[in-house]
C-alpha positions in Angstrom: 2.5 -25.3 57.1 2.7 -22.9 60.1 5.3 -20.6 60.2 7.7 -20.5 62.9 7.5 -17.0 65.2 10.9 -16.7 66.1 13.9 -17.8 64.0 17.8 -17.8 64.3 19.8 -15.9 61.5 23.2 -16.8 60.5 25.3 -14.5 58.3 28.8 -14.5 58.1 31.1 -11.1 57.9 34.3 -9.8 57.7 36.4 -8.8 61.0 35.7 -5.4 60.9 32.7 -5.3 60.0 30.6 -7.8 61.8 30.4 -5.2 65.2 28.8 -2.6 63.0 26.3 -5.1 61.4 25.3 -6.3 64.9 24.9 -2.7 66.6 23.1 -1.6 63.7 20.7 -4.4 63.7 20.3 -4.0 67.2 20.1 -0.6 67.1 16.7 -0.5 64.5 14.9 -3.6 67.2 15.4 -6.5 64.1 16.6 -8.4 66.3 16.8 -8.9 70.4 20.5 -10.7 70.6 23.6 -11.2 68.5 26.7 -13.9 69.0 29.7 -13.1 67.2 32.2 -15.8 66.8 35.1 -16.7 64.6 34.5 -19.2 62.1 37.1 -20.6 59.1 35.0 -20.4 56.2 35.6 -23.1 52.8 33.5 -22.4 49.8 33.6 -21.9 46.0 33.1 -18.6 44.6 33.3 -17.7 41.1 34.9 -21.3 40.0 37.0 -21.5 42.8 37.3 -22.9 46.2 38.2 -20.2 48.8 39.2 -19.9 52.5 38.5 -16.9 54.7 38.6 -16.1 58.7 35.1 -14.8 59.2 33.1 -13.9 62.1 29.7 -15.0 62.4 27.2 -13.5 63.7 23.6 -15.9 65.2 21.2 -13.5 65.8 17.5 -14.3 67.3 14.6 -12.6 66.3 10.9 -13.1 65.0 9.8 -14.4 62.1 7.5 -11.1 61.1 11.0 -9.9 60.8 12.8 -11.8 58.7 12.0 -10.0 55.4 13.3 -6.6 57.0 16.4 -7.8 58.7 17.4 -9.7 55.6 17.0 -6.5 53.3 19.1 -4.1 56.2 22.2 -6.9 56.1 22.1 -6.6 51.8 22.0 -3.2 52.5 24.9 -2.8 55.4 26.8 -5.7 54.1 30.4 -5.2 51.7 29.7 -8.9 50.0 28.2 -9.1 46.9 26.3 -12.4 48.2 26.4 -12.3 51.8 25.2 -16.0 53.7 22.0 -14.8 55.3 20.0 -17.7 56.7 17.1 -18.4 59.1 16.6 -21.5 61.2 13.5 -22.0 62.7 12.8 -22.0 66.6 10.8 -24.2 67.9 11.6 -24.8 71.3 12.8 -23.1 73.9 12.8 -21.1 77.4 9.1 -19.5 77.8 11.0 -16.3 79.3 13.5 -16.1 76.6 11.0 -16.2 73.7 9.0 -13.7 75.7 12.0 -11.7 76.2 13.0 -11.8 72.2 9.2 -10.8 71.5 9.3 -7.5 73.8 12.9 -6.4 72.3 11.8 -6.8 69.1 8.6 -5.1 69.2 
């Protein structure tokens, strides 16, 4: 199977944090764009079922960085088990793909 070259990464964060998280990931090129948005999140966690206001942050990037990106949001990150997932890309605007690949690089 072929890998994708650019992916989308979710990951969810607390209010007053998810600015930082975006800056700093911004800020070492592991990613080209961020969207921050509030969500209402539902899950279990630790037997039971909780309910937070998050924000989450989509952030577009490459895939070569995935491994990197994924290691500076454990490290930035006050959750114990942070949501950090990729999507693949496999479509889109030639210029904006180009333009992810050049802010990334």
């Amino acid at each position: 199977m072929t890998l994708p070259e650019f992916v989308v990464v979710f990951c969810t964060a607390p209010a007053g944090e998810a600015e930082d998280l975006a800056r700093a990931l911004l800020d070492a090129r592991l990613v080209a764009c961020v969207n921050v948005t509030g969500v209402q999140s539902f899950y279990r966690w630790e037997g039971t079922i909780q309910n937070d206001a998050e924000l989450l942050l989509i952030a577009k990037t490459e895939h070569r960085l995935l491994d990197p990106l994924i290691e500076r949001i454990q490290e930035l990150h006050s959750y114990e088990t942070p949501e950090i997932i990729a999507l693949p890309i496999v479509g889109g605007s030639a210029s904006y793909l180009d333009w992810i690949r050049e802010e990334t690089a």
